[in-house]
C-alpha positions in Angstrom: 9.8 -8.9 26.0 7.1 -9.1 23.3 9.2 -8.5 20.4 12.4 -10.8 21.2 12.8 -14.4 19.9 10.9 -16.4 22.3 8.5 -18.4 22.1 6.5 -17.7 25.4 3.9 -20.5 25.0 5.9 -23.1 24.4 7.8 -22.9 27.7 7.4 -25.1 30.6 6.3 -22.8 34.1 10.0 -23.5 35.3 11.7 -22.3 32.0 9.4 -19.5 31.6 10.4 -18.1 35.0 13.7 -18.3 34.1 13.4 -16.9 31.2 11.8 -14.4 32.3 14.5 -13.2 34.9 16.9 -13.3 32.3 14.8 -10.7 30.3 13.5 -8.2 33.4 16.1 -9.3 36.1 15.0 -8.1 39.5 12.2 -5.9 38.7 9.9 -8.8 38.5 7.3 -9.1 41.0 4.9 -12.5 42.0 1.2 -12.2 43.2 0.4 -14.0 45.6 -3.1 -14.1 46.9 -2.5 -17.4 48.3 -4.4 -20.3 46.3 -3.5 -23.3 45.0 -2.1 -21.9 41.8 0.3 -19.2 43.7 1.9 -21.8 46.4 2.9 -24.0 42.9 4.8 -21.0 41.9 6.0 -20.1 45.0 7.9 -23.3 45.2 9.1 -23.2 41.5 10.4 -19.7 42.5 12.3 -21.0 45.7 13.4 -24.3 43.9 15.0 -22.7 40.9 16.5 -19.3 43.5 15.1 -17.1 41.5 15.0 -13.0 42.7 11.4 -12.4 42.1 9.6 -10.5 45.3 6.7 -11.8 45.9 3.6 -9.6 47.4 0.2 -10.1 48.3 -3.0 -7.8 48.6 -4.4 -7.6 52.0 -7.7 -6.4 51.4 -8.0 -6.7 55.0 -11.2 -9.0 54.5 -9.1 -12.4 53.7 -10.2 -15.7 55.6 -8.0 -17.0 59.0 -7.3 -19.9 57.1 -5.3 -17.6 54.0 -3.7 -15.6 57.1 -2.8 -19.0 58.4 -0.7 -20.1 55.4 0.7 -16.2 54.9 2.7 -17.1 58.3 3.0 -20.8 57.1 4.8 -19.8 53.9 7.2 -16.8 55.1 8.2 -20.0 57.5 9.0 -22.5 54.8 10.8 -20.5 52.3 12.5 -18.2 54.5 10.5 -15.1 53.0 9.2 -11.6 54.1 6.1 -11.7 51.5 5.2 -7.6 51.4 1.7 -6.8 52.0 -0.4 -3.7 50.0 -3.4 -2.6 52.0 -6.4 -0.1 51.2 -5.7 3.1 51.7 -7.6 4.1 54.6 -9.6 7.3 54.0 -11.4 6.3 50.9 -12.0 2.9 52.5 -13.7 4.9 55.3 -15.7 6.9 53.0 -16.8 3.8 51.9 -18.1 2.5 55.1 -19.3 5.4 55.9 -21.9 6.1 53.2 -22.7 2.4 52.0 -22.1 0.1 54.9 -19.6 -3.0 55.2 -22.2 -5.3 52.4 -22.8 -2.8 49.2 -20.8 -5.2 47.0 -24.0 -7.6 47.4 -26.1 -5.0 45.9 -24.7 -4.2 42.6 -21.8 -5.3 40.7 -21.0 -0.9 40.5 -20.7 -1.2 44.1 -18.8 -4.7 43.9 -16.2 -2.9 41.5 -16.3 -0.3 43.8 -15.3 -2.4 46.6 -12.8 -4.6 44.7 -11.1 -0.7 43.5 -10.2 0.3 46.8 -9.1 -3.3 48.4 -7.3 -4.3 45.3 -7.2 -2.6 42.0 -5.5 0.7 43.7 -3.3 -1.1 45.5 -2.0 -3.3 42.7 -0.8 0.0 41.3 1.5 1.2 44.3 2.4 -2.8 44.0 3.3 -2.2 40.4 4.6 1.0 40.1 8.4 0.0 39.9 8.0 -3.5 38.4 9.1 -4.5 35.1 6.5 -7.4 34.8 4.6 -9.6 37.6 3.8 -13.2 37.1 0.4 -14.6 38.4 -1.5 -17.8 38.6 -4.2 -17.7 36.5 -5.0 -20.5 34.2 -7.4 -20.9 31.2 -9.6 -23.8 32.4 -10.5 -21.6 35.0 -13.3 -19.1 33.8 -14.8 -18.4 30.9 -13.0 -14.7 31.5 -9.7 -16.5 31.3 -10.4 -18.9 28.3 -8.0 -16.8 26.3 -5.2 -16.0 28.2 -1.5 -15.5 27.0 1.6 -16.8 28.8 3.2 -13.2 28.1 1.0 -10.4 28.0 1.4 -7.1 28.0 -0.4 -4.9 30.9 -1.5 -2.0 29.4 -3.3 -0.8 32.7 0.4 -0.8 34.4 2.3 1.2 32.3 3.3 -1.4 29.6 4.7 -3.8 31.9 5.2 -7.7 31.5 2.2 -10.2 32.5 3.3 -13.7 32.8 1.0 -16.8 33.4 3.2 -19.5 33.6 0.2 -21.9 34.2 -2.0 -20.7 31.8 -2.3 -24.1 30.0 -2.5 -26.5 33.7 -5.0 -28.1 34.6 -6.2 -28.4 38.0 -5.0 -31.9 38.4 -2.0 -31.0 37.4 -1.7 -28.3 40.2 -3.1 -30.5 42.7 -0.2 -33.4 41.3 2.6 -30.5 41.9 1.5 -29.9 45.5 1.1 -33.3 46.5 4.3 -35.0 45.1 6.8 -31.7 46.9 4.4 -31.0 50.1 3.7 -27.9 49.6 2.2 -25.7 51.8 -1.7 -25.0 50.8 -4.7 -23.3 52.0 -6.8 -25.6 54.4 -10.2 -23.8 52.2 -9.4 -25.9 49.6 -10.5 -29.5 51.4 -13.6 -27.6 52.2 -14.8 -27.4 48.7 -13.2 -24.0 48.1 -11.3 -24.2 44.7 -10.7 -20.6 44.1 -10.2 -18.3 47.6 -10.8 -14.9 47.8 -12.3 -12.5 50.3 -14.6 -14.1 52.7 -17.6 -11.9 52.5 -17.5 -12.8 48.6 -15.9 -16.8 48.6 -18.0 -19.7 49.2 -17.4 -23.3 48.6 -19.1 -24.5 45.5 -21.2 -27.4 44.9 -20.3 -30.4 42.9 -20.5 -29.9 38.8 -19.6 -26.2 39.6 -17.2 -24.1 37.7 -14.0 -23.2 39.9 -14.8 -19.9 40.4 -18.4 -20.2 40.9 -17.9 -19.8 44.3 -16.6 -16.0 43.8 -19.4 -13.2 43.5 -21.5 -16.2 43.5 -24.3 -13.6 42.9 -23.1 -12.4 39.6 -23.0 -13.8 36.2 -20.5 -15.7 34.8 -18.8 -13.2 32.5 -18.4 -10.1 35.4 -16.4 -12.3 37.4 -12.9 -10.2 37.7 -12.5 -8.0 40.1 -10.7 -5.5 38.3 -7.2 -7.0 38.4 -7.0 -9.1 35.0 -8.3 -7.2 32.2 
């Protein structure tokens, strides 16, 4: 996809979906972790029929509320959204030797935490795709101030990465939800911009970045998890 004609940036989040099923056909997958950003695509997904699968990483510590809206969604768009969860023995391991709270003691052990709840099973997500499309936006870290609509995911094998809503704003996000009812996460009107895992989510305060609320004990710039590199 990165050496054809198009001009990825320029696009619209509606043509570049389309687009992009023209160029990878079935094999592309959406993330869906269940935020603002994800239900907007969702519905431009379901509006234009497009044959993306859509998938989500239970890392088996999500909030009610995201559960809630999982059921909520599969309802709506007449969807079966396939979950990836942690493969159990190294997850016990885990336990085992470091308790259920070592990503609060070091951001080793965060990344250690986020590997085995997210970053492996993004792989066994991945491992047939042609591409996946996720919601991440520039105005959203300083981690993200960069980002491409079309990049290429070197950690997958080569694959497709597409941010359709890399250049939105939040208003603009919040605009698309409001004027076609979609669906959203009930965290968001209690100050929680950017949803996670509980243990590591809390609402943020106002003048705070949107993802200050994530690994709120960390700085800034180690603020991934391990999934967008």
């Amino acid at each position: 996809m990165s050496d054809s004609d198009v001009d990825w940036e320029s696009l619209d989040a509606p043509t570049l979906l389309s687009e992009a099923v023209r160029h990878l056909g079935e094999g592309l997958k959406l993330a869906c972790s269940f935020g603002a950003e994800d239900v907007v695509l969702l519905d431009l997904i379901a509006q234009a029929k497009l044959p993306l699968s859509v998938f989500v990483l239970d890392t088996g510590r999500l909030h009610q509320e995201t559960y809630a809206l999982w059921e909520q969604l599969n309802q709506r768009y007449s969807i079966k959204i396939v979950a990836y969860t942690p493969q159990t023995e190294p997850l016990q391991q885990l336990l085992q030797l470091k308790g259920p709270g070592s990503f609060y003691h070091s951001v080793e052990n965060r990344r250690e935490c986020c590997h085995l709840r997210k970053v492996e099973p993004l792989s066994r997500a991945l491992a047939e795709a042609k591409g996946w499309v996720t919601g991440q936006r520039r105005e959203q870290s300083v981690t993200r101030a960069s980002l491409q609509k079309l990049e290429i995911d070197a950690a997958h094998g080569g694959i497709a990465k597409l941010n359709p809503l890399a250049d939105w704003s939040e208003a603009r996000v919040w605009e698309y939800i409001k004027a076609h009812q979609v669906p959203y996460n009930k965290l968001h009107d209690q100050g929680f911009p950017s949803i996670g895992c509980a243990p590591c989510t809390r609402a943020i305060e106002p003048g705070e970045n949107l993802r200050a609320g994530r690994w709120w004990w960390e700085n800034p710039e180690q603020k991934e998890c391990g999934l967008h590199k």
